[in-house]
C-alpha positions in Angstrom: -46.6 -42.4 27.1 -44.9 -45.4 25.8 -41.4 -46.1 25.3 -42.3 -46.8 21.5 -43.8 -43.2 21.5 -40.8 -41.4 22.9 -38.7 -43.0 20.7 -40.7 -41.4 17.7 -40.8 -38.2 19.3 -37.4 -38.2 19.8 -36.6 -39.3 15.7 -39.2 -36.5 14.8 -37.0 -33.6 16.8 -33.9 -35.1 14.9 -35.5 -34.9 11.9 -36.5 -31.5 12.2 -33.2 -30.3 13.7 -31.5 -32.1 10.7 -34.0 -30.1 7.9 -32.3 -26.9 9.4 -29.5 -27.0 9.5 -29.6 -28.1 5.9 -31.8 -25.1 5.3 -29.5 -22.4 6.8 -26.2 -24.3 5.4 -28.1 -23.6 1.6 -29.2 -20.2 2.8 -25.2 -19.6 3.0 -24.3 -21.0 0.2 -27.0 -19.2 -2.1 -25.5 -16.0 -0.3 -22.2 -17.3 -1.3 -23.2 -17.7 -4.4 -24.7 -14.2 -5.0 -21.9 -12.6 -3.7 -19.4 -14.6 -5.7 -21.1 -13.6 -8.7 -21.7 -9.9 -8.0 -18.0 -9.9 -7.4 -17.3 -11.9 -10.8 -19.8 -9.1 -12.6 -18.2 -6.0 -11.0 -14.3 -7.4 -10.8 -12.6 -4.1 -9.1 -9.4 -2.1 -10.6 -6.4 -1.8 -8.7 -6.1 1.6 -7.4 -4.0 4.2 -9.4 -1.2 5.9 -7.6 0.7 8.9 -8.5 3.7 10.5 -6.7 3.1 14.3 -7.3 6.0 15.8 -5.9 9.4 14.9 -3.9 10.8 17.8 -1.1 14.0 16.9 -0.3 14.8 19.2 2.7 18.3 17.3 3.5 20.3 14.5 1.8 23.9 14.2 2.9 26.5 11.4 2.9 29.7 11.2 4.8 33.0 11.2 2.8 35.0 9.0 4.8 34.2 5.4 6.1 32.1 4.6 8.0 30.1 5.9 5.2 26.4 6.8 6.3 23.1 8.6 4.4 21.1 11.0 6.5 18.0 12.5 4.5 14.8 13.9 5.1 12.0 13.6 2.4 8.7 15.1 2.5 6.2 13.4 -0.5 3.1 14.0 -2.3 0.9 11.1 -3.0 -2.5 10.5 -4.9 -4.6 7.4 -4.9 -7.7 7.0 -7.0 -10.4 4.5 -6.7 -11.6 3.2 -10.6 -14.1 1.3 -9.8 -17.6 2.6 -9.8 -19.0 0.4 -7.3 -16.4 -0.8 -5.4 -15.0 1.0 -2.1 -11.4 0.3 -0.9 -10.0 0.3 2.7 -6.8 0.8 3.0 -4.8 -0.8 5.9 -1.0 -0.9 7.2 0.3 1.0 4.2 4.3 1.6 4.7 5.7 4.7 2.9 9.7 4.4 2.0 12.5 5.3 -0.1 15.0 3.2 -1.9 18.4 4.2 -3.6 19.4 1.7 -6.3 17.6 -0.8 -4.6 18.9 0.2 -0.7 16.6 1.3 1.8 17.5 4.5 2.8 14.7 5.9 5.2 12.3 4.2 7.7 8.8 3.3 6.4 6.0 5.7 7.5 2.4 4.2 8.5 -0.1 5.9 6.5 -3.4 6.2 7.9 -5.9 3.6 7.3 -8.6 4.9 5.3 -11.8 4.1 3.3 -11.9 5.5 -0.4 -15.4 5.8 -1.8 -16.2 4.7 -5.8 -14.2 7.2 -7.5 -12.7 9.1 -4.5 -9.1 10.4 -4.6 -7.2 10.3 -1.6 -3.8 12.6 -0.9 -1.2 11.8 1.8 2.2 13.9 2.2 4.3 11.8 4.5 7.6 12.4 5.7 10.0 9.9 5.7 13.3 10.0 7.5 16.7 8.1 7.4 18.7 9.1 10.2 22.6 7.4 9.6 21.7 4.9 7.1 24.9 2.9 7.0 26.3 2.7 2.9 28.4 0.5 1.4 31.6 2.3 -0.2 30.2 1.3 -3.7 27.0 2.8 -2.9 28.6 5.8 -1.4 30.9 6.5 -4.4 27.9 6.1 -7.1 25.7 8.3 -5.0 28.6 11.2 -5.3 28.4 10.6 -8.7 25.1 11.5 -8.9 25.3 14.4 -6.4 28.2 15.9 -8.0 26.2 15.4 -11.4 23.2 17.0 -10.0 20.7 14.5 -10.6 19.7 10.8 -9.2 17.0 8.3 -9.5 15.6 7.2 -6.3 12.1 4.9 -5.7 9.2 5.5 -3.8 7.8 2.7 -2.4 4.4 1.6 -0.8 3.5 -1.4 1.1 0.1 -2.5 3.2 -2.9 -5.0 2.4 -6.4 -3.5 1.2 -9.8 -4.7 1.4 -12.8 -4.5 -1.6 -16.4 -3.0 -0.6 -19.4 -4.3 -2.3 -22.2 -3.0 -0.8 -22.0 -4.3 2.6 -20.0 -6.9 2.2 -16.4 -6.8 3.0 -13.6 -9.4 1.0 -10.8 -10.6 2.9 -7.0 -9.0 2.7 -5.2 -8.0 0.0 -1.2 -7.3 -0.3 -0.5 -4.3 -2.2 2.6 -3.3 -3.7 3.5 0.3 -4.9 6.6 1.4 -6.8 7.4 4.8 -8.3 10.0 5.6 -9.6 11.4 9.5 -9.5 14.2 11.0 -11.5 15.5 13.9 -9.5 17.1 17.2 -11.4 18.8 19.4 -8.4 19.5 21.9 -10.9 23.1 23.4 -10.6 25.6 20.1 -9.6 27.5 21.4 -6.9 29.3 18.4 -5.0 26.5 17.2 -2.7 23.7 19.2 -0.8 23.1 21.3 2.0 21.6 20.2 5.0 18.7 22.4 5.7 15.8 23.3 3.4 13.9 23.0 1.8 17.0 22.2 -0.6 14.3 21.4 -4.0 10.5 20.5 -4.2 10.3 18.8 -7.9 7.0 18.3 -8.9 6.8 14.7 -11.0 2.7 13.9 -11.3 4.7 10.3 -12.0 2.6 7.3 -12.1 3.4 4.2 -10.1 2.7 0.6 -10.4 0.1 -0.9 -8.7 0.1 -4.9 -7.5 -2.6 -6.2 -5.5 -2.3 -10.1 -4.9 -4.5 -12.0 -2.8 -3.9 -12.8 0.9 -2.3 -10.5 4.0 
């Protein structure tokens, strides 16, 4: 064989190598495209969340400085999926409670999860602050409330979820859950008692939901 025939032999494979890769780089794009589309037609909900109930089984506060919070919370939490054909994973959700805008327990990891079209999930975490440390402001507007028998705390969930469309999967979202819960303890009496359950309240309040896009 020549060298003028390898040479042709040698464009030919070139040629044929450069037809596919330009056949599987439409391929993806056509896929691209048909997902992208079937995820413009469909475009999922946000998930609905509602905090059902709060059980406080203790929530004390020092009365001298250094002031410091200790509570113990149990919660009630639903989470519905809208969409009728659109699954949702859940991943790295973080369960806490705020107190006029203070963090006053650790987060709690929720277990990751997949909700099906329409499936409602329910988690009861309990979430602990053990010696929270208070500013004296916040310490003398939280004996207010105690002493007035009521307070308004906020229950707040954090994490990144993903969209199912059949089998495909879409990248991370950030998801951001705040509800809020007005607390009645009944009869004020100066502060509560340390072991429980002190009051379960049942609230069936719904939260607000924000999914943005990226982890």
């Amino acid at each position: 064989m020549s060298v003028k025939d390898c040479g042709h032999h040698h464009d030919e494979r070139k040629k044929m190598v450069r037809r596919l890769i330009m056949a599987v780089a439409a391929l993806i794009i056509l896929l691209a495209m048909v997902v992208f589309l079937v995820w413009a037609i469909l475009q999922p909900h946000k998930p609905t969340f509602i905090l059902q109930d709060v059980t406080l089984y203790n929530f004390t506060t020092t009365t001298a400085p250094p002031y410091i919070l200790t509570t113990v919370t149990q919660l009630t939490i639903s989470s519905k999926n809208p969409n009728g054909r659109i699954g949702i994973y859940y991943q790295k959700l973080d369960v806490y409670v705020t107190y006029r805008e203070q963090q006053i327990t650790a987060a709690t990891l929720l277990p990751y999860s997949y909700q099906g079209h329409h499936d409602v999930a329910v988690w009861s975490p309990l979430v602990f602050g053990n010696a929270v440390p208070v500013s004296p402001y916040l310490q003398q507007v939280l004996s207010q409330d105690l002493n007035f028998g009521s307070m308004l705390i906020e229950v707040k969930i954090e994490g990144r979820v993903k969209w199912k469309v059949g089998t495909w999967v879409s990248g991370p979202y950030r998801l951001d859950v705040s509800c809020p819960a007005y607390l009645r303890f009944g009869n004020p009496t100066g502060g509560l008692p340390t072991m429980g359950p002190v009051v379960k309240l049942q609230l069936f309040q719904r939260c607000h939901v924000e999914t943005t896009l990226g982890s």
